[in-house]
C-alpha positions, 0 to 999 in steps of 0.5 A, a space after each residue: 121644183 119652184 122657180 121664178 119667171 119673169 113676174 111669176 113663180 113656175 113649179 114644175 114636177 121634176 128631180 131637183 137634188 140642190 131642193 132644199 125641200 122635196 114633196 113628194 106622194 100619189 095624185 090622192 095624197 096631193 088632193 088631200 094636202 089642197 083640200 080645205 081640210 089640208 091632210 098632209 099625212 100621205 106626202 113624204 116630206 124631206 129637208 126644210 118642212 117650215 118651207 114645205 108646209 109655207 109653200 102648201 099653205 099657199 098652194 091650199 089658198 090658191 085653190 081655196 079661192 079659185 073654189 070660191 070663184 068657180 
């Protein structure tokens, strides 16, 4: 679940039936999915794909750089 705090947005790993997109799928399907290569084939994806794939697009970034910096 995605959820705004304060000046920062939070997501938290639990059930959400209102969602209007869920991801879900095993360790390795999210390591593909961040991975430069973005291999989205192993996360069950449901409801609104264009805001499923816009918020792993930004979580692909976010570890883009941070891999930079390391």
């Amino acid at each position: 679940m995605l959820r705004e705090a304060e000046d920062t947005l939070a997501i938290e790993e639990r059930s959400a039936p209102e969602a209007n997109a869920k991801i879900s799928g095993p360790e390795r399907a999210w390591v593909d999915a961040l991975a430069p290569e973005a291999a989205r084939d192993g996360l069950e994806i449901s409801g609104d794909r264009r805001l499923a794939d816009a918020l792993l697009d930004g979580l692909s970034a976010v570890a883009a750089r941070e891999a930079q910096v390391a």
